[in-house]
C-alpha positions in Angstrom: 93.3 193.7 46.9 90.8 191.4 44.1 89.6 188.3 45.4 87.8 186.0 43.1 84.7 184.9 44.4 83.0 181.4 43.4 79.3 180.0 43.8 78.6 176.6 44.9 75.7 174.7 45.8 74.3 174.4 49.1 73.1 171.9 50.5 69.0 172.5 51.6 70.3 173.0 55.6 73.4 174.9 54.6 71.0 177.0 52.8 68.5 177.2 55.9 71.7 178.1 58.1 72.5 181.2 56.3 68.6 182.2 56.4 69.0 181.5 60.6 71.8 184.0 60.3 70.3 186.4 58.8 66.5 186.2 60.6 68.7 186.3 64.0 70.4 188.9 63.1 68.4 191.4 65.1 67.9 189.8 67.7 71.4 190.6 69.4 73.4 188.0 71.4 73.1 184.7 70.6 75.5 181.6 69.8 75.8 179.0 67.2 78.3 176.0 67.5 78.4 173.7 65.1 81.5 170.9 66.6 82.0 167.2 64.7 83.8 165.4 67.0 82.7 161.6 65.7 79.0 163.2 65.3 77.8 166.5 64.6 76.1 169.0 67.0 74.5 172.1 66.6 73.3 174.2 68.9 71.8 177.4 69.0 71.3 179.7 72.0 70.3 183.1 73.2 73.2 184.6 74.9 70.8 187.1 77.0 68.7 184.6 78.4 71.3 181.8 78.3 68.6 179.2 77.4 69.9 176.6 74.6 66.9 177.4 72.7 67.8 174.4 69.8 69.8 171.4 69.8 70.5 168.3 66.9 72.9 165.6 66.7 73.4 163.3 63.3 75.9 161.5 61.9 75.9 164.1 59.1 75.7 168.1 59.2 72.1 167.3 57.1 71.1 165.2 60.1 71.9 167.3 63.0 70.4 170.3 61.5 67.4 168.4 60.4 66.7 167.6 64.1 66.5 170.8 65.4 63.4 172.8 65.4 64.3 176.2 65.0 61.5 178.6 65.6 61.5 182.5 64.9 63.9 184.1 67.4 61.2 186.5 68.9 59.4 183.4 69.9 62.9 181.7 71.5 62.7 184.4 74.3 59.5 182.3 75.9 60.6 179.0 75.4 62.2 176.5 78.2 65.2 174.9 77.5 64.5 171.7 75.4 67.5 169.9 76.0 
């Protein structure tokens, strides 16, 4: 089976979303929900320690991801639950 591929441009947070993806990757566990339901949320947590380790809300997806502070997963392990 072919299937033709395209490029688009990302966005500067869609771009920093696929970098999160791929600097968690070895970490194991760990969730990422992105829900619009009138505003969008994003959230990303640690499945093994269960701690919400980031959280942003905006009226766009540029605005919720922009208020999360999304450190290096190795130092999530240590951090409290900010929200």
């Amino acid at each position: 089976m072919v299937t033709e591929t395209t490029s688009m441009e990302l966005s500067e947070q869609e771009q920093q979303l696929v970098e999160v993806l791929r600097e968690w990757d070895h970490v194991g566990e760990y969730r990422l929900t992105i829900e619009l339901h009138g505003v969008w949320d994003v959230a990303l947590q640690r499945q093994d320690t269960g701690v919400r380790a980031v959280r942003g809300t905006g009226p766009t997806f540029a605005e919720a991801w922009d208020a999360m502070d999304i450190a290096p997963p190795d130092l999530q392990a240590t951090s409290a639950e900010r929200i």
